[in-house]
Structure formats: structure tokens, C-alpha cells
N, C-alpha and C positions, 0 to 999 in steps of 0.2 A: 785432326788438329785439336778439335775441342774435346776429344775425348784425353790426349796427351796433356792437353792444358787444366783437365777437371781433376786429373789422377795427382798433377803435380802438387795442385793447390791442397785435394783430398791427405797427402802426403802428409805435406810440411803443416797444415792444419791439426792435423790429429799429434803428428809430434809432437807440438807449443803444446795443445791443448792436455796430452798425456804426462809431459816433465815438467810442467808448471803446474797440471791439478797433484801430483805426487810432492811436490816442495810443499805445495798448501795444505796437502792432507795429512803431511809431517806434523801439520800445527794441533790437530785431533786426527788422528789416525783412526780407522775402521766406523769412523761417525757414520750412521747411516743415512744423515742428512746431506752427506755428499753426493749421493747416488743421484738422485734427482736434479740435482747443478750441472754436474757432467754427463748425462745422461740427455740434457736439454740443449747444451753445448754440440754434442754430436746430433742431434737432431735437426739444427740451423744448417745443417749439410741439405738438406731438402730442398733447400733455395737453389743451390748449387749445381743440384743435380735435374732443377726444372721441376719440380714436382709441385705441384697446386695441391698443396695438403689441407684439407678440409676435420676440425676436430670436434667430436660428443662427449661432452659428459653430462650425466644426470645430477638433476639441481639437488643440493643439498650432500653432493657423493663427500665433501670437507668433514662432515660431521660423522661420518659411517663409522670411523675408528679403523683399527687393524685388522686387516682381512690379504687374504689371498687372491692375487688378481693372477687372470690369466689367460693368457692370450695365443693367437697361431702362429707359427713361425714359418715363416716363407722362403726368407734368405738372407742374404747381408745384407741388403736395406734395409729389413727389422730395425738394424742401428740410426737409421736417421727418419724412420718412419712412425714404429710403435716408440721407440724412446721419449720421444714429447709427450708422452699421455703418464710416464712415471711420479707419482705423487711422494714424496717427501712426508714421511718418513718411512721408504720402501726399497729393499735389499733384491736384488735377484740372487738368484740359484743356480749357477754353472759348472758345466764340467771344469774338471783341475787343471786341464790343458792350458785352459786360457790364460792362466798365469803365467807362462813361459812365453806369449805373444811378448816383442821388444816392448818398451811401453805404458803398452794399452794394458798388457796385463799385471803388472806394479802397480799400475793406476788402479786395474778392476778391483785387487785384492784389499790398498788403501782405503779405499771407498766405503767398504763394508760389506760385498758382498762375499756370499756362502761358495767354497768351491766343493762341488764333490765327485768324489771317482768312483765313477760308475761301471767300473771294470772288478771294484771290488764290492758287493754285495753285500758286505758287513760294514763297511765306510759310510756304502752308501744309503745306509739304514740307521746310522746312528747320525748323520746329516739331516735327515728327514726328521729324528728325534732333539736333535738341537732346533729347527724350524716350529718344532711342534712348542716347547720351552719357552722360546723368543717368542712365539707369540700369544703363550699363556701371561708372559710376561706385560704384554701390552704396549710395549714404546716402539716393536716396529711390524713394517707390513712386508711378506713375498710375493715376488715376482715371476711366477715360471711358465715354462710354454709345453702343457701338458703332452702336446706330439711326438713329445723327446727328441727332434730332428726336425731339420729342414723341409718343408711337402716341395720344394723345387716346383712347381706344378702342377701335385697332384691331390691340389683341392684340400680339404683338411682331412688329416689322417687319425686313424685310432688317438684315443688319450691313453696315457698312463694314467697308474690310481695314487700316487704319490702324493700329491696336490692336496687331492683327494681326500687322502688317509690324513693327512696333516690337518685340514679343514676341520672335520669331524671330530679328531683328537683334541683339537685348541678351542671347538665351541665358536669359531670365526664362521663370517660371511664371505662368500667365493664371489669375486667381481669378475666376468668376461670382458676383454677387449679384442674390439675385432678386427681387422684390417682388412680394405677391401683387396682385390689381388694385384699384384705387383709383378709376376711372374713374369715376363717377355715383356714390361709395361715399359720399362727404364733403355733407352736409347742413351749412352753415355754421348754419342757425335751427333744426338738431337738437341736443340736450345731447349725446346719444349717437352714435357713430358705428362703431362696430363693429370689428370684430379684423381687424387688418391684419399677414402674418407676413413678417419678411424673413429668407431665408435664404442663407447663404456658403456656399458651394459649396468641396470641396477644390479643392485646387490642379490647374491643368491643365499636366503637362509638357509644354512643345512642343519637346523632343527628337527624339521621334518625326517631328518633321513638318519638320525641317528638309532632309529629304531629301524632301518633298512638295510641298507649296505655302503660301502666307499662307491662300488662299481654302479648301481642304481643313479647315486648322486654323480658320478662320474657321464652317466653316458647320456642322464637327464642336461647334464652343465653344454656338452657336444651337442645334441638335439638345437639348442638357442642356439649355441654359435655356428651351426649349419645352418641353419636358417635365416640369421642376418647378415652372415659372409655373403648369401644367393641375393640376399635383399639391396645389400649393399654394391655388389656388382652390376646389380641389376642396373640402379642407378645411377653407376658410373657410366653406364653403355647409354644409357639414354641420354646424359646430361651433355656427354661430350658428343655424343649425335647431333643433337638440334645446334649443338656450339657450332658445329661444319655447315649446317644448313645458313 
């Protein structure tokens, strides 16, 4: 029943929220300050779904400027989990699919974010060249989930160098965000669903690495974010432990 009753509300929710932020984004269309309104919007879904969301950022992350953040991608909670951590003024990067979603995907394209088709290899390389432009340009930041896909549970997988190559090409700083895991965590017919932490990572100079490679700077950016995903876990497991105790 309260999975029936979470779905309906999740439903009719995200409608309002999809054809009302598309009439208002009529008013500037592709503003990339949208992103972060509606992106915060679908994250108050967290309430909803029982999750005790716990959030990090590093003092002073306001002042960093435009950079590349980038985060793991686990599953469709991403949408009401990593979304709250979206800073303004920041675009994601998604396949072209999403635009055909009822909706949600009028809204995603309004908003300002990048779609690219990744099925064609020359699209999907002059998308990567637009990102690299935009944020030579300096008014906005990206948002991508280097895994290319969903890890469904299987821990974080390989990066792409995409990101990457963008980083280095624009002279920006790479922010990691991590999310603790959520995999089998979400009981839709449970009230409760336990403490979920997302944490920002400083910034990562890639200075250093412009004299090394994308893939160095790539698998050095993985290395941190393996390692505070295990950290982060960790202390989920202990915190809601003693909680039972």
C-alpha cells in the first residue's frame, strides 16, 4: 500500500513539477540557472521516499568558479539523491534519449542541459567540444557521471576519459561527488529507509596533469572516489548500527 501510495504521489509530483518548470522556463529558455531549481525540486523526493540524507560540501567550494563535477551513478535515485548537491550555475550531460521521456524531458532540454548521442561517435565528440567552449567561456559548470551507466551494484565501475579530456582542454578544476550506496538500500513499502551521505570532494587541479595524460588524470580522480565511497559506506554501516543498538 505505501509503495502504491509513494508511486502515485512520485507521479503526479514530478508532472506539476515537469509542465510548470517548462511554462517558466518559456520565460528564459536553456538558462543554466534552471538546472539547479529543478534539480533541488526532484531531490525533496528524499523525504518521500524515507531517506535521512546527510550532505558535504567544502568551505569555500562558492568561490571555485567553473569546473567539472563528477559523480557515481548508481540508479534512478541519483535523481532525488545526488541532485541536491547541483550548484547553479551547472548543466549536466545526457544521452539524447532523455528528451523523448513525457515531460521530464522538455523540462531537461529547457533547462539547459547538453544532450548527446552516444551511438554516434562524431556527435558525440563535437558535444564534448561544445562543453570544452562553454566552459572556456566561464558562465557555466558540467555535470557528468564518468561510469557512463548505471553500477546497479556493482561498486564503481571503470571511468570514461570524456570528462577528462574536457577538464584538461578548458584548464578547469574536476570536483568529485560521492554518494554513499543506495543499491538494495530503498524499500519503497518501508516508512524508513536509512542515512544516505553525499559528500564533495575539493577540487581537483588538473594543472599538474596537463603535461601527463586525460587517462593518468582520469584513473588518479577514481582512486579518491574509491576510496571515500568504501569510507563513506563504512560509516553508514556503523552509524545505523549503534542506531539499532
Amino acid at each position: 500500500m505505501l509503495l502504491i501510495l509513494r508511486a502515485i504521489i512520485v507521479v503526479v509530483y514530478s508532472i506539476l513539477v515537469s509542465v510548470l518548470g517548462c511554462l517558466w522556463c518559456l520565460t528564459s529558455p536553456r538558462n543554466p540557472r534552471h538546472v539547479a531549481t529543478f534539480a533541488h525540486l526532484f531531490g525533496k523526493l528524499s523525504h518521500l521516499f524515507g531517506i535521512q540524507l546527510e550532505m558535504r560540501r567544502p568551505e569555500g567550494i562558492e568561490q571555485v568558479g567553473n569546473a567539472i563535477y563528477i559523480a557515481n551513478h548508481q540508479n534512478n535515485y541519483d535523481m532525488v539523491t545526488a541532485a541536491n548537491m547541483v550548484q547553479a550555475p551547472t548543466v549536466t550531460v545526457g544521452k539524447k534519449s532523455l528528451a523523448w521521456i513525457p515531460f521530464f524531458g522538455q523540462l531537461y532540454w529547457l533547462t539547459g542541459n547538453l544532450l548527446i548521442d552516444r551511438e554516434n561517435k562524431s556527435k558525440a565528440h563535437n558535444s564534448i567540444n561544445q562543453v570544452v567552449e562553454q566552459l572556456k567561456d566561464g558562465h557555466v559548470s558540467f555535470w557528468m557521471f564518468p561510469e557512463g551507466t548505471r553500477s546497479r551494484g556493482r561498486g564503481l565501475l571503470p571511468f570514461k576519459t570524456g570528462a577528462f579530456h574536457a577538464a584538461l582542454a578548458a584548464g578547469v578544476p574536476i570536483i568529485p561527488i560521492v554518494v554513499s550506496n543506495t543499491h538494495g538500500k530503498i524499500n519503497l513499502n518501508r516508512l524508513k529507509n536509512g542515512l544516505v551521505i553525499i559528500e564533495m570532494l575539493p577540487p581537483i587541479d588538473t594543472t599538474p596533469f596537463q603535461e601527463q595524460s586525460a587517462r593518468k588524470l582520469t584513473s588518479h580522480c577514481r582512486e579518491i572516489m574509491q576510496q571515500k565511497f568504501d569510507e563513506l559506506n563504512a560509516e553508514v554501516e556503523r552509524r545505523e548500527a549503534e542506531r539499532v543498538k
